[in-house]
C-alpha positions in Angstrom: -21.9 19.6 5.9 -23.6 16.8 8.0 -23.6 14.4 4.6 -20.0 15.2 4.1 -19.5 14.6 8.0 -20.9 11.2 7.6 -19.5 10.2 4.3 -15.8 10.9 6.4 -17.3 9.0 9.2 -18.2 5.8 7.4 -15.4 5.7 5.0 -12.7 6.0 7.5 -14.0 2.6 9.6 -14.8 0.8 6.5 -11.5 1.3 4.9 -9.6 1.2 8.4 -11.3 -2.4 8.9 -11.0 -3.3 5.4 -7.3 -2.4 6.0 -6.8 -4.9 8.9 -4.6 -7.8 7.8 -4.2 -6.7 4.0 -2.0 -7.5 1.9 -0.9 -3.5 2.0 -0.7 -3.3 5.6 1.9 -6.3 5.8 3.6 -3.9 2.7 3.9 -1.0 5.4 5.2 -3.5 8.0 8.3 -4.8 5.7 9.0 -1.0 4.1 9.2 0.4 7.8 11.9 -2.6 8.9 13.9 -1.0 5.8 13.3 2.2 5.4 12.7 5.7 8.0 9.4 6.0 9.2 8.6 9.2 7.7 9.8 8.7 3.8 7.8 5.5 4.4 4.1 7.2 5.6 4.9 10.2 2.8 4.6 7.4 -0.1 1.8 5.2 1.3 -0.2 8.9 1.8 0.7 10.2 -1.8 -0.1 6.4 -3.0 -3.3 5.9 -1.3 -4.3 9.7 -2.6 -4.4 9.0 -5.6 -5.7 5.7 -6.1 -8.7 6.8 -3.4 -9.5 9.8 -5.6 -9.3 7.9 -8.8 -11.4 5.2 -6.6 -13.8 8.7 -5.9 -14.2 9.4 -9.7 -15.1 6.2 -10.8 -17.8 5.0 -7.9 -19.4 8.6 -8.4 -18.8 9.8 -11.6 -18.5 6.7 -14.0 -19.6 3.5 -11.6 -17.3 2.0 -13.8 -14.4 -0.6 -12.8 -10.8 -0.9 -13.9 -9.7 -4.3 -15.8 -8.0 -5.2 -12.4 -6.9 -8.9 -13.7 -4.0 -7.0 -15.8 -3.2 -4.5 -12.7 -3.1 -7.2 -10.7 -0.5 -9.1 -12.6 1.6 -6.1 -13.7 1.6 -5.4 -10.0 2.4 -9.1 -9.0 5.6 -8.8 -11.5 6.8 -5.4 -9.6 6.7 -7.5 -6.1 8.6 -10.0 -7.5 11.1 -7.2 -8.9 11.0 -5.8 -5.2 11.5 -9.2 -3.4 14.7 -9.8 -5.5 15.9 -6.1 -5.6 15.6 -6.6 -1.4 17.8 -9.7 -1.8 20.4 -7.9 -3.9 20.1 -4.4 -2.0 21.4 -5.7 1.2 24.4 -6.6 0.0 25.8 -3.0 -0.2 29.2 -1.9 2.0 28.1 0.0 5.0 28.9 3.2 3.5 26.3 2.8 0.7 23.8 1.0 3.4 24.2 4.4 5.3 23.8 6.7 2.6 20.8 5.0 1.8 19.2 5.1 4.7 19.6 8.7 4.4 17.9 9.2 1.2 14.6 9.9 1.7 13.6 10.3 -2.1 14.0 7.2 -3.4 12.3 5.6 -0.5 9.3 7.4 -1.3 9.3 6.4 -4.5 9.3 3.0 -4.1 6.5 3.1 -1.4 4.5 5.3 -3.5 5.0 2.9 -6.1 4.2 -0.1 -4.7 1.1 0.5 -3.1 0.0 2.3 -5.7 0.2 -0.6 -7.9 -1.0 -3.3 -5.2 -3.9 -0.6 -4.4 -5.2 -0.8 -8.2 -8.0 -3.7 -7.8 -7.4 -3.9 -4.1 -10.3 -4.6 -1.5 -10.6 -1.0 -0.4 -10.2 0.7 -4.0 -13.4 -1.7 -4.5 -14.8 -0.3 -1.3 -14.0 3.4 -1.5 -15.3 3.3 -5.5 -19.1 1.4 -3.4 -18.8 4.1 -0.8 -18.8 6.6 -3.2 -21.6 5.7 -5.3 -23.9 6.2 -2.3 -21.8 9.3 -0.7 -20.2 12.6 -1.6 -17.0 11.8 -3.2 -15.0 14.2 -1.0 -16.3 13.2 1.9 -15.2 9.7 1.3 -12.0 10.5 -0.4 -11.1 12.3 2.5 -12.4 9.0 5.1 -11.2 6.4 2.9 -7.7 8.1 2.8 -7.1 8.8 5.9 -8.6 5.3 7.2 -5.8 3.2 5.3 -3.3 5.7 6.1 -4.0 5.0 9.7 -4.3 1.3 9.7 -1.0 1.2 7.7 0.7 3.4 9.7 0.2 0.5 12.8 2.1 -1.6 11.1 4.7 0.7 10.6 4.7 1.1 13.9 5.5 -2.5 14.1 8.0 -2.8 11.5 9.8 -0.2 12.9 9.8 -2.1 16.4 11.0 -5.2 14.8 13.4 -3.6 12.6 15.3 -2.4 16.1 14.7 -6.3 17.3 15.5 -8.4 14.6 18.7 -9.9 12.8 18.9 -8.2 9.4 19.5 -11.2 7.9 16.6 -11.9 9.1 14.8 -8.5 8.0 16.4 -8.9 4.7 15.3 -12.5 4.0 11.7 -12.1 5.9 11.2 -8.8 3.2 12.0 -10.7 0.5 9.8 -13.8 1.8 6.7 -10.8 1.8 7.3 -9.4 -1.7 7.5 -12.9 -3.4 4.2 -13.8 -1.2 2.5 -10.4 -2.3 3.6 -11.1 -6.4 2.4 -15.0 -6.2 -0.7 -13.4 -4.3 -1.5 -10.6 -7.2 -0.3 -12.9 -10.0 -2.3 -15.2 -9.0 -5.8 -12.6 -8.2 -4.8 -11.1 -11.7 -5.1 -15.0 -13.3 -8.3 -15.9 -11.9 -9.7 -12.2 -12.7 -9.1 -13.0 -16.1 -10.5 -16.1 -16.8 
């Protein structure tokens, strides 16, 4: 119990710092200025789940990696996709705006999606798969997913104060501005990994 204590201990603060000013975090941010709070933390918990428990299996089962150049630019592709879809999705009637506010489903789905794919390769899939080739794997499953889920739950904390703040023209164009940033960032990660 005290090994799987500490393997909770020091994978929640590594990922929770490593989580600090990601790329993921930011994600959380522009998802919670368009989305309910709650459909929003379901997807990034589901998301980060999995990836931490595949992350798990591979550090202490396998202590093998995934070809992250090709996630990476798969996943750079999908932010692109997003960035445009925001553009586009904005320009519903109010009716539609409302009714998709209220549909939690597909909200979670595109969460879950997205930071699953931007997780694949990430800095704290790296970190939870090197925490877990000196700890327990549930221990740090367990740590690693509930540090992100707490750091990225800060911003959405913060998105959701700026989406009550903020023009949505301004929400709509600054979302868009993210994706794009995020695809250019993971095309570009995805590039240089596969060199």
């Amino acid at each position: 119990m005290e090994a799987f204590l500490a393997a909770l201990g020091i994978s929640f603060a590594v990922i929770f710092v490593a989580e600090l000013g990601d790329k993921s975090q930011l994600m959380a941010m522009t998802f919670a200025t368009r989305y309910k709070t709650v459909p929003v933390l379901i997807g990034i918990t589901v998301a980060t789940a999995v990836v931490h428990l595949v992350s798990v299996g591979i550090g202490y089962g396998l202590g093998a990696a995934l070809p992250t150049g090709w996630i990476s630019l798969v996943a750079g592709l999908a932010f692109l996709a997003f960035g445009a879809w925001t553009l586009r999705g904005d320009s519903l009637t109010d009716e539609e705006k409302s009714k998709a506010e209220r549909s939690t489903g597909s909200a979670i789905l595109a969460v879950g999606g997205a930071f699953f794919l931007a997780e694949l390769g990430d800095k704290t899939m790296l970190a939870t798969i090197t925490l877990a080739t000196q700890h327990g794997w549930a221990g740090t499953w367990i740590g690693s997913t509930i540090g992100m889920v707490a750091a990225d739950a800060l911003a959405i904390l913060v998105g959701r104060y700026l989406g009550r703040h903020l023009p949505e023209k301004v929400i709509k164009y600054g979302a868009a501005a993210l994706f794009a940033i995020f695809g250019i960032w993971l095309i570009t990660e995805g590039v240089i990994e596969l060199r």
